[in-house]
ROTIMI-620143 format. One record per atom (N, C-alpha, C, O): x, y, z; atom name. Coordinates in steps of 0.1 Angstrom, whole numbers, plus 5000, padded with zeros to 4 digits. Example, Ala and Ser with C-alpha at 12.3 -4.5 7.8 and 13.67 -1.06 7.14 Angstrom:
% residues 2
{node {5132 4943 5078} "N"}
{node {5123 4955 5078} "CA"}
{node {5132 4967 5078} "C"}
{node {5142 4967 5085} "O"}
{node {5128 4978 5071} "N"}
{node {5137 4989 5071} "CA"}
{node {5129 5000 5079} "C"}
{node {5134 5011 5080} "O"}
% end
This chain:
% residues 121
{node {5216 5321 5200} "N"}
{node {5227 5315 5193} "CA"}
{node {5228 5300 5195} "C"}
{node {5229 5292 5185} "O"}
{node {5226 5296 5206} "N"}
{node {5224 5279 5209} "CA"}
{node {5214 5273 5199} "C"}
{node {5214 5263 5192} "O"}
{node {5203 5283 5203} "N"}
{node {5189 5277 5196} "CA"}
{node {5192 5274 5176} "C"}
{node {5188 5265 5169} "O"}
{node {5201 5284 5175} "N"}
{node {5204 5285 5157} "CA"}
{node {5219 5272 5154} "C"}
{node {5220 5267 5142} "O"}
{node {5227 5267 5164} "N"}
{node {5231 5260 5162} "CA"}
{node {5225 5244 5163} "C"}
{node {5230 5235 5156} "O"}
{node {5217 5244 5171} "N"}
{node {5206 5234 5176} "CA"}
{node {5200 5231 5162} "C"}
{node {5201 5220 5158} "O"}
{node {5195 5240 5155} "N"}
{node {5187 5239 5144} "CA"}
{node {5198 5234 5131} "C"}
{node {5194 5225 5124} "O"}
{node {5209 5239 5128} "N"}
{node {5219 5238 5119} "CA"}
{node {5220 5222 5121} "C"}
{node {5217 5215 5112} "O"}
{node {5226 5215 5134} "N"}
{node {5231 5205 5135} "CA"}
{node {5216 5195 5132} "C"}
{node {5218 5184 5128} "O"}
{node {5203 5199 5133} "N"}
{node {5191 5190 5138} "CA"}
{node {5190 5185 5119} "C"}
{node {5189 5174 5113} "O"}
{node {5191 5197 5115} "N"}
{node {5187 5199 5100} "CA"}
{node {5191 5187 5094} "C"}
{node {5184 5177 5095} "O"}
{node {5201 5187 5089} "N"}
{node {5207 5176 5081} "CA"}
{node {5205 5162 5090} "C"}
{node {5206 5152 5083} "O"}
{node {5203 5162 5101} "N"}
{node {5201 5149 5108} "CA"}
{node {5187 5142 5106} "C"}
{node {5186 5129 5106} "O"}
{node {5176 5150 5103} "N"}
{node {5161 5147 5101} "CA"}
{node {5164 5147 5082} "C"}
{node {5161 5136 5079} "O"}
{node {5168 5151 5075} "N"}
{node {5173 5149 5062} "CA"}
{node {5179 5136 5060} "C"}
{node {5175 5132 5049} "O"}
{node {5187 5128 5067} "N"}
{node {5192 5117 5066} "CA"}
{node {5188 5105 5070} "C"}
{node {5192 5095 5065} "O"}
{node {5177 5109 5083} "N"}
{node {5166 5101 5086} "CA"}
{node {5156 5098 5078} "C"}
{node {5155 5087 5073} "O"}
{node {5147 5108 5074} "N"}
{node {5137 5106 5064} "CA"}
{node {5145 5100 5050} "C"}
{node {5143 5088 5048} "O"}
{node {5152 5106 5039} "N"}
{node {5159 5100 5035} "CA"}
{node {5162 5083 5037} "C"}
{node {5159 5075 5029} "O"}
{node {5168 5079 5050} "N"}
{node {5166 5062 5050} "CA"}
{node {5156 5055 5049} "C"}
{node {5154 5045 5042} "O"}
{node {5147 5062 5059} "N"}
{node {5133 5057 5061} "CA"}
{node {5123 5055 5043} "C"}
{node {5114 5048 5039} "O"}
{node {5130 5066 5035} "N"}
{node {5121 5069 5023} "CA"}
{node {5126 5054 5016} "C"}
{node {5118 5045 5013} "O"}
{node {5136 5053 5014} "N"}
{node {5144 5041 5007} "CA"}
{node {5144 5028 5017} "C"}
{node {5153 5020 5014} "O"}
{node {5135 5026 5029} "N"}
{node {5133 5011 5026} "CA"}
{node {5120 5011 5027} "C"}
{node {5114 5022 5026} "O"}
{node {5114 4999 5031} "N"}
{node {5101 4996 5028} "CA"}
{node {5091 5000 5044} "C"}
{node {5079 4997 5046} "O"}
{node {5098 5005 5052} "N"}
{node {5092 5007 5069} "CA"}
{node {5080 5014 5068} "C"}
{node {5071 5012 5075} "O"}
{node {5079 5025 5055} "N"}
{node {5064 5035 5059} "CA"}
{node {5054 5026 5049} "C"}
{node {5043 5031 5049} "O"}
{node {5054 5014 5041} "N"}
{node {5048 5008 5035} "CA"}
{node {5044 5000 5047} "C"}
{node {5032 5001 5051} "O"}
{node {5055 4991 5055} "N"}
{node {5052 4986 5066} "CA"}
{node {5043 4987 5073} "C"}
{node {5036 4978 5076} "O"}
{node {5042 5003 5076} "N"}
{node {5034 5007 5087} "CA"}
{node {5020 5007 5085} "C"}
{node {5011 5003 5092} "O"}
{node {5021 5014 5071} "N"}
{node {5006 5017 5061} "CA"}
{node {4999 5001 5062} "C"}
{node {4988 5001 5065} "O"}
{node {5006 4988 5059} "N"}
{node {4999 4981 5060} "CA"}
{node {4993 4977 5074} "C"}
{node {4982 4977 5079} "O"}
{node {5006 4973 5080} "N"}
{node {4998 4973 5098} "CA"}
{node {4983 4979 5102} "C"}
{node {4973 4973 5104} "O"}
{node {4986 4993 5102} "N"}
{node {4976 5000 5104} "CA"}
{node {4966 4997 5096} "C"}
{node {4956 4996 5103} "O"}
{node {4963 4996 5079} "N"}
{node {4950 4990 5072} "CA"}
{node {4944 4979 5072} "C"}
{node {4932 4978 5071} "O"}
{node {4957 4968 5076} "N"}
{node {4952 4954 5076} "CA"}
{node {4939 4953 5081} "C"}
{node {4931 4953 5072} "O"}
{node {4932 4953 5099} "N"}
{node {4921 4953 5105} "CA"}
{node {4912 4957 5096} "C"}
{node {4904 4948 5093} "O"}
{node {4911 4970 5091} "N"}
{node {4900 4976 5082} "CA"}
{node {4900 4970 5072} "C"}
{node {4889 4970 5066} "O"}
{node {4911 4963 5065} "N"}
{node {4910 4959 5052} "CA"}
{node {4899 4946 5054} "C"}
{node {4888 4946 5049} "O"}
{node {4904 4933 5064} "N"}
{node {4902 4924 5070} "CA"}
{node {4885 4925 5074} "C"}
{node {4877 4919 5067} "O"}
{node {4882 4929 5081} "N"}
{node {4865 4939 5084} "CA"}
{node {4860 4937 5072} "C"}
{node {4853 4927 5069} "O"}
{node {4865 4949 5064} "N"}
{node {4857 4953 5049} "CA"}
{node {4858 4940 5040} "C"}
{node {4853 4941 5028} "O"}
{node {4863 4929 5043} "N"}
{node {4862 4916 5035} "CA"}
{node {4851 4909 5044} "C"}
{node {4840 4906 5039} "O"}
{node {4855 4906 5057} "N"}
{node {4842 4897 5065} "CA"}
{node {4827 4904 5058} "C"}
{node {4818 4897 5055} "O"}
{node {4827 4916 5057} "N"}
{node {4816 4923 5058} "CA"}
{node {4808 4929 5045} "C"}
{node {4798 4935 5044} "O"}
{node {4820 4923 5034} "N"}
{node {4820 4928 5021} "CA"}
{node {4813 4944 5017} "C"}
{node {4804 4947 5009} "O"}
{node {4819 4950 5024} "N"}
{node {4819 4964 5021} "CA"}
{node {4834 4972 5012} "C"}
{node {4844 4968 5007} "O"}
{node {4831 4981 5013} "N"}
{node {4843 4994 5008} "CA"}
{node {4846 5003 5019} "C"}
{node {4837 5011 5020} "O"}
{node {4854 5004 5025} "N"}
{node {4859 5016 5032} "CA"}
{node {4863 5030 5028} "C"}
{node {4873 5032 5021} "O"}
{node {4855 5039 5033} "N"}
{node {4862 5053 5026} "CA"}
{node {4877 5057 5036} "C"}
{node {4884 5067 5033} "O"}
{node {4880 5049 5044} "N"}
{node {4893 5051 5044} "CA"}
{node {4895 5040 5055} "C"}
{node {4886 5033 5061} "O"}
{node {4909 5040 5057} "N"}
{node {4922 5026 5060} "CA"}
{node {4922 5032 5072} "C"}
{node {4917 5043 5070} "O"}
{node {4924 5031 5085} "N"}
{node {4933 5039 5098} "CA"}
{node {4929 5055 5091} "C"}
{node {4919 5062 5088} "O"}
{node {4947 5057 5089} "N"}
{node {4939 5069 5085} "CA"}
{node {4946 5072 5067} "C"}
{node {4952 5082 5064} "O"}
{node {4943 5064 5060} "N"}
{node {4947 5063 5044} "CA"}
{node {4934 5060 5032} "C"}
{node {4930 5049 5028} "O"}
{node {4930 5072 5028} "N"}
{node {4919 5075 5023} "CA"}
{node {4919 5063 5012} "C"}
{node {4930 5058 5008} "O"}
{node {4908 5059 5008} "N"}
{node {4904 5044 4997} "CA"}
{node {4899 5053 4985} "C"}
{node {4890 5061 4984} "O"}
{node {4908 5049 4977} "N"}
{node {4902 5053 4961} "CA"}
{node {4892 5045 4959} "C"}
{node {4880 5048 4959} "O"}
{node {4896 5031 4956} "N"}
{node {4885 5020 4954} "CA"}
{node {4896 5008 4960} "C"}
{node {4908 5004 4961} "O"}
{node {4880 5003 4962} "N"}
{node {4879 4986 4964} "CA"}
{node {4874 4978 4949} "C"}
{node {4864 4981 4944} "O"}
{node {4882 4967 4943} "N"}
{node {4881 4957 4935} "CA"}
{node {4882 4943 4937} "C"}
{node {4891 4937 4943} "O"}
{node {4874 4938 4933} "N"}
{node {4876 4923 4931} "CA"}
{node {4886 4917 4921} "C"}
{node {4882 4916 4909} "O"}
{node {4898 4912 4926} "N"}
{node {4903 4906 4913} "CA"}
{node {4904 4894 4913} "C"}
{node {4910 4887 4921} "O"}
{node {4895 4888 4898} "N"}
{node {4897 4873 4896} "CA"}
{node {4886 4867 4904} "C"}
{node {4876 4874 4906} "O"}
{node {4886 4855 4908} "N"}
{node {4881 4855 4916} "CA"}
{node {4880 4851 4929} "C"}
{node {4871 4848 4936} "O"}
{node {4894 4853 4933} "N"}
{node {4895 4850 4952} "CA"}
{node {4898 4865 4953} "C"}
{node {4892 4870 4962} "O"}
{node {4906 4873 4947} "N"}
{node {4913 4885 4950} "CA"}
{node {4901 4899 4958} "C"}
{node {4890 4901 4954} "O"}
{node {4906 4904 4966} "N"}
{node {4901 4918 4970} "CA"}
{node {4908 4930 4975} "C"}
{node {4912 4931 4986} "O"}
{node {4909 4939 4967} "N"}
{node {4922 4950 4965} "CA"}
{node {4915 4963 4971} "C"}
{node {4903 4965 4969} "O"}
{node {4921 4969 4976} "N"}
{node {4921 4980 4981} "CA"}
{node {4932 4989 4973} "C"}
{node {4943 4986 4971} "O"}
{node {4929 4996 4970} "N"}
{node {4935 5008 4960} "CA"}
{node {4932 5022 4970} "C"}
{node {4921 5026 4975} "O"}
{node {4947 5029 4974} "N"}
{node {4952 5042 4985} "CA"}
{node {4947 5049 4975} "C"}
{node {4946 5044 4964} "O"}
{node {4943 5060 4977} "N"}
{node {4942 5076 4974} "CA"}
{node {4954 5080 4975} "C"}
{node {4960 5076 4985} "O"}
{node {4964 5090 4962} "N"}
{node {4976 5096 4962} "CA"}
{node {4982 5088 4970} "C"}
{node {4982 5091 4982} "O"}
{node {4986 5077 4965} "N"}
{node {4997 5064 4967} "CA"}
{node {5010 5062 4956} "C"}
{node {5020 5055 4957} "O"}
{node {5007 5070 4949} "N"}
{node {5018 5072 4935} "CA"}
{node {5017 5081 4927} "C"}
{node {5006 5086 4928} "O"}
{node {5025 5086 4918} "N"}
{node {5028 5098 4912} "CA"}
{node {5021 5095 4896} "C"}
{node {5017 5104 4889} "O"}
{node {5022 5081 4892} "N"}
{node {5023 5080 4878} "CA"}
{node {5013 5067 4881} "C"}
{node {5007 5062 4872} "O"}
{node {5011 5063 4891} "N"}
{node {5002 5048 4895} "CA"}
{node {5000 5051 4908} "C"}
{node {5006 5060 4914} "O"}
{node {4986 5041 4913} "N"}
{node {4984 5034 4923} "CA"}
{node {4985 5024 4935} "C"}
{node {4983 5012 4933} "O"}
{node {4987 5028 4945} "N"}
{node {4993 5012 4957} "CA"}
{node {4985 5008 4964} "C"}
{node {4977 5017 4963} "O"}
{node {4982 5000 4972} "N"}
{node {4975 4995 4978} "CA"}
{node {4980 4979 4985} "C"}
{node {4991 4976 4987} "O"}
{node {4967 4972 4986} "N"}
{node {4969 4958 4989} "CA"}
{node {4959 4948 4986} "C"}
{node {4947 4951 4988} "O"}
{node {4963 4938 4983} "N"}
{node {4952 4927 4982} "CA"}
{node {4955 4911 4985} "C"}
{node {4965 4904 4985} "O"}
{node {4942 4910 4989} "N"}
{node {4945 4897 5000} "CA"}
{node {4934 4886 4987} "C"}
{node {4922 4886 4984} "O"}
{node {4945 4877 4984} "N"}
{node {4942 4867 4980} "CA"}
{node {4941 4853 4983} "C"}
{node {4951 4849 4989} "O"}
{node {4932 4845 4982} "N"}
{node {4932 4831 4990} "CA"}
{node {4936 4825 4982} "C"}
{node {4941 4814 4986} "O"}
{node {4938 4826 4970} "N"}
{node {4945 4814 4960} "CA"}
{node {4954 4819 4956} "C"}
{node {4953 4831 4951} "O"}
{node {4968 4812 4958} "N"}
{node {4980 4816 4957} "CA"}
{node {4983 4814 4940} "C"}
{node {4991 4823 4937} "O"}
{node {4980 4809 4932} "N"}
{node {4980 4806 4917} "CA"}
{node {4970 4813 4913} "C"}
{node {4972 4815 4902} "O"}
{node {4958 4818 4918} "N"}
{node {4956 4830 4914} "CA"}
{node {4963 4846 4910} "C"}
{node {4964 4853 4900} "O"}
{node {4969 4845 4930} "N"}
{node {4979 4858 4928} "CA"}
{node {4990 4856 4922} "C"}
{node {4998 4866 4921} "O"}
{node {4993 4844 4916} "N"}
{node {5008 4845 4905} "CA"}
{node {5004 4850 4890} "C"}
{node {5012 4853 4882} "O"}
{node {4989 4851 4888} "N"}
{node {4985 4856 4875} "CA"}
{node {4982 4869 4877} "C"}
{node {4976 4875 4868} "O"}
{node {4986 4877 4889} "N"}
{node {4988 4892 4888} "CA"}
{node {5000 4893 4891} "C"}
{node {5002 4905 4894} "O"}
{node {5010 4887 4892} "N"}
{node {5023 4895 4891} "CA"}
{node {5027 4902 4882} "C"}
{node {5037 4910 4883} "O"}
{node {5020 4902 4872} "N"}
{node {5020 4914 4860} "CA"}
{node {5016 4908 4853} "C"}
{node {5022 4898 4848} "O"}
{node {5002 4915 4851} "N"}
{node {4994 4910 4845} "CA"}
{node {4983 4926 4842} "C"}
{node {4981 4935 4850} "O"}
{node {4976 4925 4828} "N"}
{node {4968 4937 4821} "CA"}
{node {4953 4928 4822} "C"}
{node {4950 4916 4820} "O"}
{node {4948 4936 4824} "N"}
{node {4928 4935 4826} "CA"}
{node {4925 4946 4823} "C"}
{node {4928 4956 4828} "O"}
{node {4917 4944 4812} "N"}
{node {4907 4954 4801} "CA"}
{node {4917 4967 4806} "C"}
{node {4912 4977 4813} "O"}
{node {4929 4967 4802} "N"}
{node {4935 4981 4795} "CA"}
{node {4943 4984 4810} "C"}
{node {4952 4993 4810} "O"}
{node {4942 4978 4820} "N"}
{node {4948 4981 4830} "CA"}
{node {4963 4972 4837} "C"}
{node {4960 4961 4841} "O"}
{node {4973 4974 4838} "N"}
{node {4985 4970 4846} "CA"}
{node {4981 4968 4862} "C"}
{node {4978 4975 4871} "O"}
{node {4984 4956 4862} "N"}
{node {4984 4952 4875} "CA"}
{node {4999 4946 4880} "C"}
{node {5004 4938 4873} "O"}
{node {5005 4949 4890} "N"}
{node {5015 4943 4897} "CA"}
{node {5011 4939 4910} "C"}
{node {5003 4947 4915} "O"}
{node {5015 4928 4918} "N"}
{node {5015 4917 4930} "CA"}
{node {5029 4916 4934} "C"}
{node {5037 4914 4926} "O"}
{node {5032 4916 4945} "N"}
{node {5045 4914 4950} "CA"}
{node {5038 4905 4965} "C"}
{node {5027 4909 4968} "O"}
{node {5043 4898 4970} "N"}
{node {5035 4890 4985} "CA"}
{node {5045 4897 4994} "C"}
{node {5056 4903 4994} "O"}
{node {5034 4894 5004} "N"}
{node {5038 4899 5018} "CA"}
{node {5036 4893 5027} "C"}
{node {5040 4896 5038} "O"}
{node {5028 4881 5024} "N"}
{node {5032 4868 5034} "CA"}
{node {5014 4864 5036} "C"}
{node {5006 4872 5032} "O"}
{node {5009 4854 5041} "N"}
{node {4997 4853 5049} "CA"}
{node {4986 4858 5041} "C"}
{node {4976 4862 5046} "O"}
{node {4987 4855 5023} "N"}
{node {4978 4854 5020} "CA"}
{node {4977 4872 5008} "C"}
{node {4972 4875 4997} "O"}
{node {4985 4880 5018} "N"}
{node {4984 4892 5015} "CA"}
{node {4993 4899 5005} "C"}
{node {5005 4895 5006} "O"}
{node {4991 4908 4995} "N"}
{node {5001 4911 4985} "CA"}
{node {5000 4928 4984} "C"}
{node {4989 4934 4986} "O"}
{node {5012 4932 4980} "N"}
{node {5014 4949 4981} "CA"}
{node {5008 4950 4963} "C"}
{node {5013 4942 4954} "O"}
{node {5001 4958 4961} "N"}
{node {4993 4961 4950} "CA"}
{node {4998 4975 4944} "C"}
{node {4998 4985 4951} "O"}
{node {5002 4975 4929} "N"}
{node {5003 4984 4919} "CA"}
{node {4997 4984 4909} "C"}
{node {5000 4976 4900} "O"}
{node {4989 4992 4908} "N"}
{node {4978 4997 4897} "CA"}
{node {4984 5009 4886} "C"}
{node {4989 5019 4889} "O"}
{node {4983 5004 4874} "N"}
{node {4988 5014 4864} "CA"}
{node {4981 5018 4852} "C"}
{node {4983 5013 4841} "O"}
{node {4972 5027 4855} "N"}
{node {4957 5031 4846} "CA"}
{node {4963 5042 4837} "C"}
{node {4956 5048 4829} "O"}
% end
């Protein structure tokens, strides 16, 4: 009887939790924390990573010419997310939405060179 009240009260409390967490930006947060190193690596080293920590890599692209994007595996329902680290900042203002050969690109920054990436194929 404790144990089924325990569970009633827990319920809606992890519902309200995840729920907040879903609506701000903290598990994007984290996703990048954890990628950065590997992303960072896979640029000194100019490779492709089959995966981030632990966030599987669709692909790696070059965009433009300072840009290097990392595109998640099932990162969106209808698109793509990821990140890309740009050294030319007037570069990455010509992806803030911006189309290449048939493709939607969105850039939003994240500080230090680095920008949260949406791909829409």
């Amino acid at each position: 009887r404790k144990h089924l009240m325990a569970s009633l009260i827990a319920a809606p409390i992890v519902v309200v939790i995840a729920f907040g967490l879903s609506t701000t930006r903290a598990p994007e947060q984290v996703g990048f924390a954890l990628a950065k190193p590997g992303m960072e690596q896979a640029i000194a080293e100019g490779t492709c990573p089959a995966t981030l920590g632990v966030l599987p890599v669709l692909k790696c692209q070059q965009l433009g010419q300072t840009g290097q994007a990392f595109v998640i595996e099932g990162s969106g329902f209808l698109h793509h997310g990821g990140w890309v680290k740009f050294d030319d900042p007037a570069e990455a203002a010509s992806y803030r939405e911006a189309e290449v050969d048939g493709v939607d690109y969105t850039v939003t920054e994240i500080g230090d060179g680095w920008y949260r990436l949406v791909v829409w194929w």
